[in-house]
Every structure is written in structure tokens, then in C-alpha cells.
C-alpha positions, 0 to 999 in steps of 0.5 A: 500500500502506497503512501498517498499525501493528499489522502493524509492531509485531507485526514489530518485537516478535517480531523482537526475542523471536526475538533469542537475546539476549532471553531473557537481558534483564532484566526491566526491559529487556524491559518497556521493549522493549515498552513502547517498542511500545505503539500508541494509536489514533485513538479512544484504545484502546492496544494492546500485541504481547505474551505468547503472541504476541497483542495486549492492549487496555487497559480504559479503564473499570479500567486493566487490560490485557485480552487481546484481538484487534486492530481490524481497520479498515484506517483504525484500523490505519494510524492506530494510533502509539506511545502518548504518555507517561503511558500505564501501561506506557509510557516516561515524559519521562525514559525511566522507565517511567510504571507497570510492565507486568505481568510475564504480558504480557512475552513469555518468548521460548518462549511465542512458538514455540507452534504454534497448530495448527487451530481447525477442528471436525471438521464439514467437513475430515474427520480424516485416514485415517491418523489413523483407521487409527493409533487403530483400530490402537490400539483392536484391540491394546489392547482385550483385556486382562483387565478387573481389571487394567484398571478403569474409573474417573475418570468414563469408566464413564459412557461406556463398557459395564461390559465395557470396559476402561480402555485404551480408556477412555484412548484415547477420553480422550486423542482428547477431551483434545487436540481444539481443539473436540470437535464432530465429523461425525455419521458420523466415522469415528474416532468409529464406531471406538469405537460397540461400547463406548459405553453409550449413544449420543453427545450430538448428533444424525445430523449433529453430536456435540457433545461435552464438552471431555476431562477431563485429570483423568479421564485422570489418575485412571484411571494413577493408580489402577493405580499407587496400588494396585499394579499398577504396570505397568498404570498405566505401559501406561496410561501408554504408550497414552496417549502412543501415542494423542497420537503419531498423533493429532498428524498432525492439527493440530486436535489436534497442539498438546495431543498434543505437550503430552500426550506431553511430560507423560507421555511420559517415565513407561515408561522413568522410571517413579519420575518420580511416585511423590512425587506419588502420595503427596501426591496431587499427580500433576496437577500434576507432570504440568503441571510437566513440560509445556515452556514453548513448549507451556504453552499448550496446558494453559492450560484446565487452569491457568486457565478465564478466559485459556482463554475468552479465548484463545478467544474472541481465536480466534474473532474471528480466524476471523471476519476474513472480515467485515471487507472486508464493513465489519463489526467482528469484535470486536464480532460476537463479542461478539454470537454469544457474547450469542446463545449465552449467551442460548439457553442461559440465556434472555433477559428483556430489559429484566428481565436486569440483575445479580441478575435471572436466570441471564443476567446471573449468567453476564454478570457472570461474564464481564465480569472476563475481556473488555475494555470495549469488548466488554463494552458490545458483549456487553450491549448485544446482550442487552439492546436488541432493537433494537440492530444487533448483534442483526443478527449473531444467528442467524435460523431456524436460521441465520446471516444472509446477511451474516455467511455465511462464504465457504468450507467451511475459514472455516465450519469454523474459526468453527464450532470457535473458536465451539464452543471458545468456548461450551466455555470459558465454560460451564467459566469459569461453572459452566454445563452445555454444551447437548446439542444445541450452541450456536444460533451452531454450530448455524447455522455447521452449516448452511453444511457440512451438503452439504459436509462430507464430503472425498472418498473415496481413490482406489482402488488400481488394478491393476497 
């Protein structure tokens, strides 16, 4: 058995942030704590275990940390020792700090009890029945209340029939908000839930809907409509099915993570029903529901705070869902920079050699990620658009499909890269201004063809008699 650094220090580190000791430290003597952790491996990388439970990469090219999944190379891992000193963040000769770690690496003690959940899409694992049965449930208890009491606003008018009423309007939005990736299965059935409704059909095709990432402010506008003019009451029910949509949905760990946010945000709002009522008079309500969000679920309305760390947090997913290519002797960092190339080049075209900054929409959305990745993938994402050549460009999908070698091995890894790669394409498209593809991105696209005979689950067995 190899030693394996990177496995010791994530150990060490949340040992020491689960010690009920920890939170009460001062600031300085937790930056110390993980300063004393820092790894440096054989190719001079330094990498350090911190916030939200994740490794970050310092940018040899600007000197600063950078979210970032580890290496995976069982020979860069057990080589992988504390860093020397001089290393910014690292303890210095006399046991001084060589340069403070920003605060927003050094873990809070919360920030590592989130519960990630799943990053499957909904192609493959299909949602459970019961989930399906608890929002039909919903849709027929709250779908006949009268029409003027329940408007559609906050863009959901787009969505849904002008006979629709806004409880529903917030159940479909609750069920988009909370999923990790919105790409569903053609014929999912909590979708079909929802077809007499809609004013025109979803984006997609029979095989997949690959729909838009739920908007939090739609979800807001539409409770604080009914209470700016009013009819309290309704915007308080409005309130409640919310709430009630994220407890079933919760059942589900594709959504559990940002149904529990959801619940812990406006959960609160029928029994206090005052908790808003400043906010509605500054316009403020977005952010009090955020403030009330706790600080172990925090991360689940990281999109909502900052697009950059919500596209770098996906993308960290994703190079996690491609673990599978690192027995195969494949880099899973450096893939994902490439699938990310392939994605933004289908969407923005490519014109190699011609793409340098300022040259086209390509390199405008480039340089609008680069801020937000690390060296090491940034050569990785450039190179694999500009150099036809290059083996990266082995990683692209071909005709539609994934190369052999980078095929995962079974129905659950497809569904997860499919999912971080969907959450990924979501992430920087919001990050850049861009509009998301309505037919998908090419990477999810050929992920869908290593589910598209499997992905259903089997049917319930029928009740017998007795």
C-alpha cells in the first residue's frame, strides 16, 4: 500500500475542523493549522485541504490560490510533502507565517458538514416514485385556486398557459431551483406531471430536456408580489408550497442539498410571517432570504452569491466524476479542461489559429474564464482550442460521441459526468453572459449516448394478491 499525501492531509485537516475546539481558534491559529498542511509536489504545484472541504492549487503564473481538484497520479500523490518555507501561506524559519492565507480558504468548521448530495442528471437513475407521487400530490391540491389571487409573474408566464396559476408556477420553480443539473429523461415522469400547463413544449428533444438552471429570483418575485400588494396570505401559501415542494423533493439527493437550503430560507415565513416585511420595503427580500440560509448549507446558494466559485465548484465536480480515467493513465484535470474547450467551442465556434483575445466570441468567453481556473488548466483549456493537433483534442467528442477511451464504465459514472458536465456548461454560460444551447452541450450530448438503452430503472413490482 502506497503512501498517498493528499489522502493524509485531507485526514489530518478535517480531523482537526471536526475538533469542537476549532471553531473557537483564532484566526491566526487556524491559518497556521493549515498552513502547517500545505503539500508541494514533485513538479512544484502546492496544494492546500481547505474551505468547503476541497483542495486549492496555487497559480504559479499570479500567486493566487485557485480552487481546484487534486492530481490524481498515484506517483504525484505519494510524492506530494509539506511545502518548504517561503511558500505564501506557509510557516516561515521562525514559525511566522511567510504571507497570510486568505481568510475564504480557512475552513469555518460548518462549511465542512455540507452534504454534497448527487451530481447525477436525471438521464439514467430515474427520480424516485415517491418523489413523483409527493409533487403530483402537490400539483392536484394546489392547482385550483382562483387565478387573481394567484398571478403569474417573475418570468414563469413564459412557461406556463395564461390559465395557470402561480402555485404551480412555484412548484415547477422550486423542482428547477434545487436540481444539481436540470437535464432530465425525455419521458420523466415528474416532468409529464406538469405537460397540461406548459405553453409550449420543453427545450430538448424525445430523449433529453435540457433545461435552464431555476431562477431563485423568479421564485422570489412571484411571494413577493402577493405580499407587496396585499394579499398577504397568498404570498405566505406561496410561501408554504414552496417549502412543501423542497420537503419531498429532498428524498432525492440530486436535489436534497438546495431543498434543505430552500426550506431553511423560507421555511420559517407561515408561522413568522413579519420575518420580511423590512425587506419588502427596501426591496431587499433576496437577500434576507440568503441571510437566513445556515452556514453548513451556504453552499448550496453559492450560484446565487457568486457565478465564478459556482463554475468552479463545478467544474472541481466534474473532474471528480471523471476519476474513472485515471487507472486508464489519463489526467482528469486536464480532460476537463478539454470537454469544457469542446463545449465552449460548439457553442461559440472555433477559428483556430484566428481565436486569440479580441478575435471572436471564443476567446471573449476564454478570457472570461481564465480569472476563475488555475494555470495549469488554463494552458490545458487553450491549448485544446487552439492546436488541432494537440492530444487533448483526443478527449473531444467524435460523431456524436465520446471516444472509446474516455467511455465511462457504468450507467451511475455516465450519469454523474453527464450532470457535473451539464452543471458545468450551466455555470459558465451564467459566469459569461452566454445563452445555454437548446439542444445541450456536444460533451452531454455524447455522455447521452452511453444511457440512451439504459436509462430507464425498472418498473415496481406489482402488488400481488393476497
Amino acid at each position: 500500500m502506497w503512501w498517498d499525501g493528499f489522502a493524509a492531509t485531507e485526514q489530518d485537516v478535517r480531523a482537526i475542523v471536526d475538533d469542537p475546539r476549532w471553531v473557537m481558534l483564532p484566526p491566526v491559529a487556524k491559518a497556521q493549522a493549515i498552513a502547517q498542511r500545505v503539500l508541494t509536489a514533485p513538479d512544484g504545484s502546492r496544494w492546500l485541504f481547505g474551505a468547503h472541504a476541497r483542495w486549492y492549487r496555487l497559480d504559479q503564473a499570479d500567486g493566487r490560490w485557485h480552487l481546484s481538484a487534486p492530481p490524481s497520479h498515484p506517483a504525484i500523490r505519494s510524492a506530494a510533502r509539506p511545502g518548504a518555507p517561503g511558500t505564501p501561506g506557509a510557516l516561515g524559519t521562525l514559525g511566522a507565517l511567510a504571507s497570510p492565507l486568505p481568510s475564504q480558504l480557512i475552513p469555518t468548521g460548518p462549511d465542512f458538514a455540507y452534504d454534497r448530495g448527487s451530481t447525477q442528471a436525471f438521464v439514467g437513475p430515474d427520480v424516485p416514485h415517491e418523489v413523483t407521487d409527493g409533487i403530483r400530490m402537490l400539483i392536484k391540491t394546489h392547482r385550483g385556486v382562483p387565478l387573481d389571487d394567484f398571478p403569474l409573474t417573475g418570468g414563469f408566464g413564459e412557461v406556463f398557459a395564461r390559465d395557470v396559476a402561480g402555485t404551480i408556477a412555484v412548484v415547477w420553480g422550486t423542482i428547477m431551483w434545487c436540481a444539481y443539473a436540470p437535464a432530465f429523461d425525455g419521458n420523466e415522469a415528474l416532468l409529464s406531471a406538469f405537460g397540461e400547463f406548459l405553453a409550449r413544449p420543453l427545450p430538448g428533444d424525445d430523449w433529453v430536456r435540457w433545461l435552464p438552471m431555476g431562477s431563485f429570483d423568479a421564485l422570489i418575485t412571484l411571494y413577493a408580489e402577493r405580499m407587496r400588494s396585499g394579499a398577504e396570505q397568498a404570498g405566505l401559501h406561496l410561501a408554504s408550497v414552496i417549502t412543501e415542494t423542497a420537503a419531498v423533493l429532498r428524498a432525492d439527493d440530486r436535489f436534497r442539498p438546495r431543498a434543505d437550503a430552500l426550506i431553511a430560507m423560507v421555511g420559517p415565513l407561515p408561522t413568522q410571517p413579519w420575518l420580511d416585511h423590512h425587506a419588502l420595503l427596501s426591496g431587499a427580500v433576496r437577500q434576507a432570504w440568503l441571510a437566513r440560509c445556515p452556514p453548513h448549507l451556504a453552499a448550496a446558494t453559492l450560484p446565487e452569491l457568486s457565478p465564478g466559485d459556482h463554475f468552479r465548484h463545478s467544474l472541481y465536480d466534474m473532474v471528480e466524476a471523471l476519476g474513472y480515467l485515471a487507472p486508464r493513465g489519463m489526467d482528469p484535470r486536464t480532460t476537463a479542461a478539454a470537454l469544457v474547450a469542446a463545449d465552449v467551442a460548439g457553442v461559440c465556434g472555433t477559428t483556430e489559429p484566428y481565436w486569440a483575445p479580441g478575435a471572436s466570441g471564443t476567446a471573449d468567453i476564454v478570457a472570461r474564464l481564465y480569472p476563475w481556473i488555475d494555470d495549469e488548466l488554463r494552458n490545458a483549456l487553450y491549448v485544446a482550442l487552439s492546436d488541432p493537433w494537440h492530444p487533448l483534442r483526443g478527449c473531444w467528442p467524435r460523431n456524436g460521441a465520446l471516444p472509446i477511451a474516455f467511455l465511462p464504465p457504468d450507467r451511475n459514472t455516465s450519469a454523474a459526468l453527464l450532470g457535473s458536465a451539464y452543471a458545468t456548461g450551466l455555470a459558465w454560460c451564467r459566469l459569461t453572459g452566454m445563452s445555454m444551447p437548446s439542444n445541450g452541450f456536444a460533451v452531454c450530448r455524447a455522455v447521452v449516448q452511453c444511457l440512451i438503452h439504459e436509462r430507464d430503472d425498472p418498473l415496481p413490482p406489482m402488488p400481488t394478491e393476497p
